[in-house]
C-alpha positions in Angstrom: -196.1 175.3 19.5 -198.5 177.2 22.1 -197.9 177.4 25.7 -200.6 174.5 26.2 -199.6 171.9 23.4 -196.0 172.5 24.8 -197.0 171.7 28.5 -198.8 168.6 27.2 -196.5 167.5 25.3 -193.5 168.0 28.3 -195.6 165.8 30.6 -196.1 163.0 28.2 -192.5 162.5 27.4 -191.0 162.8 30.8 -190.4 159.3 30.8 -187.8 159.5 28.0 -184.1 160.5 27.9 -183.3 162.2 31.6 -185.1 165.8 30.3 -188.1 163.9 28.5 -188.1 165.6 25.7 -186.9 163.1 22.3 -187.4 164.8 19.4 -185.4 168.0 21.6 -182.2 165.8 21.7 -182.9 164.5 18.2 -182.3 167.9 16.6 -179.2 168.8 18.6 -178.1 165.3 16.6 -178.5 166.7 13.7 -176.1 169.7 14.4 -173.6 167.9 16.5 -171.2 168.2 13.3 -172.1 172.2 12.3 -169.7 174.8 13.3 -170.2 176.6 16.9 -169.4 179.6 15.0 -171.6 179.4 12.2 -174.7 177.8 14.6 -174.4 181.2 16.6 -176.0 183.2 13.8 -178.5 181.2 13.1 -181.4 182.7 14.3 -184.1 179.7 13.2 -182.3 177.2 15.0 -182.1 179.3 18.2 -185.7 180.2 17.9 -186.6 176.5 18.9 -184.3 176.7 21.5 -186.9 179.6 22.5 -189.7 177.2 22.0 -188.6 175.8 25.6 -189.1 179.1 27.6 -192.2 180.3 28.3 -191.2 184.2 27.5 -193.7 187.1 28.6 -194.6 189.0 25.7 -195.2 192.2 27.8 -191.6 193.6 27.4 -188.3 192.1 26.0 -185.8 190.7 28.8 -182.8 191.9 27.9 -181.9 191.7 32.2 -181.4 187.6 32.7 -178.3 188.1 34.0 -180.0 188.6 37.5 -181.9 185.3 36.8 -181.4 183.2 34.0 -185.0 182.0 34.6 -185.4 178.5 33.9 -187.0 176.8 30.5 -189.7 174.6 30.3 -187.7 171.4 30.7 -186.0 171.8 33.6 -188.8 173.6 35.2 -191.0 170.3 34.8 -188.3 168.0 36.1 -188.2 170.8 39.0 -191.5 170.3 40.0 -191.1 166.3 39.5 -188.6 166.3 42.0 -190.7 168.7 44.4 -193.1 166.0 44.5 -190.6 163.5 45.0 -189.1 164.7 47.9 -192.9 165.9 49.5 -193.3 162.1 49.0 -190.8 160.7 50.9 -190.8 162.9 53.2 -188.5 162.2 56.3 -187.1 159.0 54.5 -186.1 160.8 51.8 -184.2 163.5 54.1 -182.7 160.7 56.6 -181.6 158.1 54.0 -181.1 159.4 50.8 -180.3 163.6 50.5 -176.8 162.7 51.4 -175.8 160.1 48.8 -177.8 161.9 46.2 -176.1 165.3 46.8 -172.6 163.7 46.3 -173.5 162.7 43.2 -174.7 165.7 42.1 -172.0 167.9 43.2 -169.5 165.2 41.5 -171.3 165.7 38.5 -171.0 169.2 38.6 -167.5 169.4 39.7 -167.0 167.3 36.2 -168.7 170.5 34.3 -167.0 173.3 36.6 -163.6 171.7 35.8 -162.4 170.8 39.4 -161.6 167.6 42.1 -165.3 166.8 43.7 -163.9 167.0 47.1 -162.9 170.3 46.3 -166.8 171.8 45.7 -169.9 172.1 47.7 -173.2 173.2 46.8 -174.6 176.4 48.2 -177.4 178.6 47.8 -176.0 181.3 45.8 -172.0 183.0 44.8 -172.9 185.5 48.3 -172.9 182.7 50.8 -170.2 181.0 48.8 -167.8 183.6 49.0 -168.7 185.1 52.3 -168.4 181.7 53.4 -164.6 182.4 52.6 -164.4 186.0 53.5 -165.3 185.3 57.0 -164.3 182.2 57.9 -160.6 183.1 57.3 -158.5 184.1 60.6 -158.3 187.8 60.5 -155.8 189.5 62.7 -155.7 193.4 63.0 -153.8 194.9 60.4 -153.9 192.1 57.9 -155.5 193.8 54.7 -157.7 192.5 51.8 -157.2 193.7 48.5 -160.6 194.1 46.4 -162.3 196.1 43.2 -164.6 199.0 43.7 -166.4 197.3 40.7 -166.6 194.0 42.8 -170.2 193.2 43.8 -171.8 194.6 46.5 -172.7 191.9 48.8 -169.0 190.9 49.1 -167.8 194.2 49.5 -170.6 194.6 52.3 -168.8 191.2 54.3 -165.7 193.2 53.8 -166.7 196.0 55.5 -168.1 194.2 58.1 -164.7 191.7 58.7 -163.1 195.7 58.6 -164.6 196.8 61.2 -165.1 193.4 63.9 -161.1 192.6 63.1 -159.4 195.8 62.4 -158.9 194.8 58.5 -157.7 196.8 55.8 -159.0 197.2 53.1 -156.9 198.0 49.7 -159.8 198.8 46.4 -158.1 199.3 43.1 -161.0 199.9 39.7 -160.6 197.9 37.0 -160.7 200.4 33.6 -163.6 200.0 31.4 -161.1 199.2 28.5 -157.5 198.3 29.6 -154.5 197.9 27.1 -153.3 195.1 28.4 -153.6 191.8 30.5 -150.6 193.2 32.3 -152.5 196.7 33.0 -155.0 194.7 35.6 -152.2 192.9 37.0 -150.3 195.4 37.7 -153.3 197.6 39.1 -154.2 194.2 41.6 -150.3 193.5 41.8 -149.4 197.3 43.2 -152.3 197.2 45.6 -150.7 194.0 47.6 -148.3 194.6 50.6 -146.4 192.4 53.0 -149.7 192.5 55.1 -151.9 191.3 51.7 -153.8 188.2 53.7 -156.8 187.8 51.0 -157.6 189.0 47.1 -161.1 189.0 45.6 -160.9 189.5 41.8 -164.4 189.0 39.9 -164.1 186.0 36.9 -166.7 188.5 34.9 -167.4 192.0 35.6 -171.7 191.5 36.8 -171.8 195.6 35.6 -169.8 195.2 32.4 -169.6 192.1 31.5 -165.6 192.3 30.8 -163.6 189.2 31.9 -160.5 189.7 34.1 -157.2 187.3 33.5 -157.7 185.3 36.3 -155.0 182.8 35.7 -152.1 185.3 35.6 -153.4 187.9 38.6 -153.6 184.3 40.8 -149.9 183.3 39.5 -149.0 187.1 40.3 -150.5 186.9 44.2 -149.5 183.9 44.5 -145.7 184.4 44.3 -146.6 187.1 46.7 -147.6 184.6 49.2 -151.5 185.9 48.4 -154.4 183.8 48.2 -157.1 184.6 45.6 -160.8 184.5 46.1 -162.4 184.2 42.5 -166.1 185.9 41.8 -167.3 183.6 39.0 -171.4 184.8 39.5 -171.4 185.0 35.7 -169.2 182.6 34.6 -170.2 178.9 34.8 -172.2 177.4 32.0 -171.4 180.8 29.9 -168.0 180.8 28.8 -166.1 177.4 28.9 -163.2 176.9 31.6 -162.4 174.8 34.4 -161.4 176.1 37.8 -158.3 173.9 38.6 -156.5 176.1 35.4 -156.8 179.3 37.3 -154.9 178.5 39.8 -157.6 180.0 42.7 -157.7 179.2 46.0 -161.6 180.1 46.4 -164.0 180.5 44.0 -167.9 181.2 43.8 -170.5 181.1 41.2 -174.9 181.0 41.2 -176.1 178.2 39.6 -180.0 179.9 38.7 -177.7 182.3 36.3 -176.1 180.7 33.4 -176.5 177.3 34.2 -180.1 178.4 34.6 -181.2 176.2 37.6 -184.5 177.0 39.7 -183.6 179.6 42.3 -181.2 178.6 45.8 -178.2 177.1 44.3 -174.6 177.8 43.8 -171.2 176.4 44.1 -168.2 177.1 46.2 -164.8 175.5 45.0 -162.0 175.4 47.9 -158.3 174.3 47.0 -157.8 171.2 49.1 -155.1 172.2 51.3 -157.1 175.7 52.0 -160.3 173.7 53.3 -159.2 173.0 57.3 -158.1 176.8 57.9 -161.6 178.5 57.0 -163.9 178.7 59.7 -168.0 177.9 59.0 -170.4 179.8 59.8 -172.6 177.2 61.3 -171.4 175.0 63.4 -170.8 171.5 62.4 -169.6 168.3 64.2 -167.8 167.0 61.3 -164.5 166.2 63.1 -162.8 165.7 59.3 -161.1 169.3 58.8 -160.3 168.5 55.2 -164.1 167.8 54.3 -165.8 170.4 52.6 -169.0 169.3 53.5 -168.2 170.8 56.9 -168.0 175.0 55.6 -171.5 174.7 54.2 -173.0 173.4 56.8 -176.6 175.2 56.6 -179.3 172.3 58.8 -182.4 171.2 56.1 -182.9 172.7 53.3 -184.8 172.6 49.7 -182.9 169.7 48.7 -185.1 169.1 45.8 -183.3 172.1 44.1 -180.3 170.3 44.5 -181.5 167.6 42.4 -182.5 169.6 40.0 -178.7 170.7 39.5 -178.0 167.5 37.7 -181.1 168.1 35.2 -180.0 171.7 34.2 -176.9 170.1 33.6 -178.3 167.7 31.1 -179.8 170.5 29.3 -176.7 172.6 29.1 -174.8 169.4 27.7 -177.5 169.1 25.1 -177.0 172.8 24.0 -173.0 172.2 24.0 -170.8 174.7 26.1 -169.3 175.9 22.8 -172.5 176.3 20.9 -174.0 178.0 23.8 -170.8 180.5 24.5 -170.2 181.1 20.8 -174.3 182.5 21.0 -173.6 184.7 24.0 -170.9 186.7 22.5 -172.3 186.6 19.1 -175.5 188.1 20.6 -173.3 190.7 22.5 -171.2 191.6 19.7 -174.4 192.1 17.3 -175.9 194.9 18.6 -172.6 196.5 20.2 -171.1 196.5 17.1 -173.8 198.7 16.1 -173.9 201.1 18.4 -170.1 201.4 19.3 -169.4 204.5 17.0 -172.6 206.5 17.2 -172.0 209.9 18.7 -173.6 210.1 22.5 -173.7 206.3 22.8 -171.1 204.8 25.5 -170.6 201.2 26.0 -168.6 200.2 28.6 -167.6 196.7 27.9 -164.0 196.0 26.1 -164.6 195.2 22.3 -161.6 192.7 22.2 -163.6 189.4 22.4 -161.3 187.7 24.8 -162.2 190.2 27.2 -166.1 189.6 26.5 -169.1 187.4 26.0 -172.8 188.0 26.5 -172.9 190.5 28.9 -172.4 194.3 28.0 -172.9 197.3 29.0 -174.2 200.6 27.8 -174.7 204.4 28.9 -175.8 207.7 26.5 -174.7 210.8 27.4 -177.1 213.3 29.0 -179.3 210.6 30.2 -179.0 209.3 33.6 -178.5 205.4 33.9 -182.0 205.2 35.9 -183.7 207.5 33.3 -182.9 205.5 30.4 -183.6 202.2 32.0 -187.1 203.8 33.0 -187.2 205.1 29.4 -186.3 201.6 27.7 -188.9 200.1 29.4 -191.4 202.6 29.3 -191.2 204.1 25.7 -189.7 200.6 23.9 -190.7 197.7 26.5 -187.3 196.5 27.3 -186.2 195.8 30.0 -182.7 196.4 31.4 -181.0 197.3 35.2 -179.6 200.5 35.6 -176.0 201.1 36.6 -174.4 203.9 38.0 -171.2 203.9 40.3 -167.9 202.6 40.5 -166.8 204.5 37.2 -169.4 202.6 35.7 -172.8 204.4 34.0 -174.9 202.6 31.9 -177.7 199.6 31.8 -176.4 196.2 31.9 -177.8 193.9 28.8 -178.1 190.0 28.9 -179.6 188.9 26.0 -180.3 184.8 26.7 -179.3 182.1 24.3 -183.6 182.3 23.7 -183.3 186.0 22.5 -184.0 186.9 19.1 -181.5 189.2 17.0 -185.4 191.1 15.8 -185.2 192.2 19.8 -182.2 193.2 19.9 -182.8 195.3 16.6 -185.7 196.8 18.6 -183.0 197.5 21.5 -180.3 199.1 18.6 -183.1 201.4 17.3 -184.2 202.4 20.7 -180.7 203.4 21.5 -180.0 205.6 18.5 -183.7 207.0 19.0 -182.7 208.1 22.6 -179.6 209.2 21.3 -180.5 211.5 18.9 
């Protein structure tokens, strides 16, 4: 189907089920009994998954872990509700934003696996967790305890808490391939101190892709008298879990990554007793300390993203959670597996597949991380991010449930090319 038959046909049938698109659903009936596992490998089937992105032929995106950008589907219902909101204009904003958005956050605190009145929507994971990270009551000397692979934004709010309230700041690294659970425990676990107010600990790894055991470094704090902040940027819609198991007191996550909503939303999930000690950043006359709604607080805003929450979340049901996970790591494991014992090549993402899913990571000796990113995309037309810090050096790949195992063929043979 071309890129103009497919438009057409989107538009006609936006009337049907809540995406519009019939014979879509129809097919995902077909599979509903196949095997996750199996499904993963077949390429076919994912290729008309494919058929609802509009993919630029110029290079292959092997980088959508930045922006999961968003297929056709969603991206029609996106601009549906854009027009819907530009058409009721002030009504819309005064009578209905509020009830709306309650449903939509209860719907997706049913898919991130926690109480409703324990999640608001926000723009992105860096005003969800900063949200936390400086709304807490510092007092000098109380110290944080942090990865230097954690993400840069956070670290920056950090720094910035460090040096307004006289924080410490305690930064352990996660290895690139630990031995054990009980290795990153005790790394985080060592780190803590009578003084320990706050831990951040990333869900997923954004420069490796390796995920951390969450549930037992939050047991661990927590019988430290610790509370944990989670990073889950990476996390929701790609690997299946709900955040009431982890046993987090805070935890943050975009939804225009995995979940693959239009750009400006994101979750932020606060324990329930947690909620009336954080401070907002905006001021807000909500009297009710244990409302949620009251840290977010961020005057008008494009609600009609908001909205579009609940229709990305349609089309992730349709795809399954399992079928969609089982792709991701199959797609990672695919061309790692290929590359994992060639001389010069480095990946940098654990093998172990508990550890993993569709994010990797992947270096060559003698070539710096911003050559070979330059060199991918320049000599091969793929493109990738460079990474190169925090005992970390390498490009980041992730492949989308729309990428074909012939690309990532193209990306194995570039690899050994460039390392030979």
């Amino acid at each position: 189907m071309n890129k103009r038959t497919f438009l057409k046909s989107a538009a006609v049938t936006s009337a049907g089920i809540p995406l519009g698109l019939t014979s879509f659903a129809a097919m995902f009936e077909t599979k509903k009994t196949s095997d996750a596992g199996a499904l993963a490998s077949d390429d076919a089937f994912w290729k008309t998954i494919r058929d609802q992105y509009i993919v630029k032929t110029d290079y292959i995106n092997l980088e959508n872990g930045y922006y999961n950008f968003t297929p056709q589907p969603i991206l029609e219902k996106f601009i549906e509700n854009v027009r819907y909101v530009n058409r009721e204009g002030s009504f819309y904003m005064r009578n209905l934003q509020f009830d709306n958005k309650k449903k939509i956050t209860a719907k997706l605190a049913a898919l991130a696996g926690c109480p409703a009145d324990e999640l608001a929507i926000t723009r992105n994971t860096t005003e969800s967790l900063d949200l936390v990270i400086a709304g807490q009551d510092w007092k000098p000397g109380d110290e944080a305890v942090m990865a230097i692979q954690d993400y840069g934004a956070m670290l920056d709010m950090f720094e910035q808490v460090s040096k307004r309230h006289g924080v410490v700041l305690k930064k352990i690294s996660v290895p690139n391939h630990p031995t054990s659970d009980e290795e990153i425990v005790s790394l985080y676990e060592k780190a803590i101190t009578p003084k320990t107010k706050l831990l951040m600990v990333c869900h997923m790894i954004n420069i490796t892709g390796q995920i951390l055991p969450i549930r037992k470094i939050c047991d661990m704090a927590h019988n430290k008298g610790v509370e944990v902040m989670v990073d889950g940027a990476h996390a929701v819609a790609h690997f299946q879990f709900n955040i009431s198991d982890l046993n987090c007191d805070y935890y943050g996550c975009s939804l225009h990554k995995w979940l693959s909503v239009p750009l400006g939303a994101g979750l932020l999930y606060v324990k329930k007793d947690k909620i009336a000690k954080l401070w907002p950043l905006l001021g807000d006359g909500n009297t009710n300390m244990s409302d949620i709604a009251r840290i977010n607080h961020t005057g008008t805003h494009p609600v009609h993203t908001d909205l579009t929450i609940s229709d990305a979340i349609d089309y992730y049901h349709m795809i399954g959670a399992e079928r969609k996970e089982k792709r991701l790591r199959y797609l990672q494991l695919y061309w790692t597996s290929k590359v994992r014992s060639i001389k010069k090549i480095i990946v940098n993402t654990p093998a172990d597949e508990k550890r993993c899913c569709g994010i990797a990571n992947v270096g060559i000796e003698g070539i710096a991380p911003g050559e070979l990113a330059k060199r991918l995309l320049d000599e091969f037309k793929i493109f990738t991010v460079a990474i190169d810090g925090a005992n970390v050096h390498g490009c980041r790949i992730t492949p989308n449930i729309y990428t074909t195992l012939d690309e990532l063929d193209q990306f194995v043979a570039a690899l050994k090319k460039l390392a030979a």
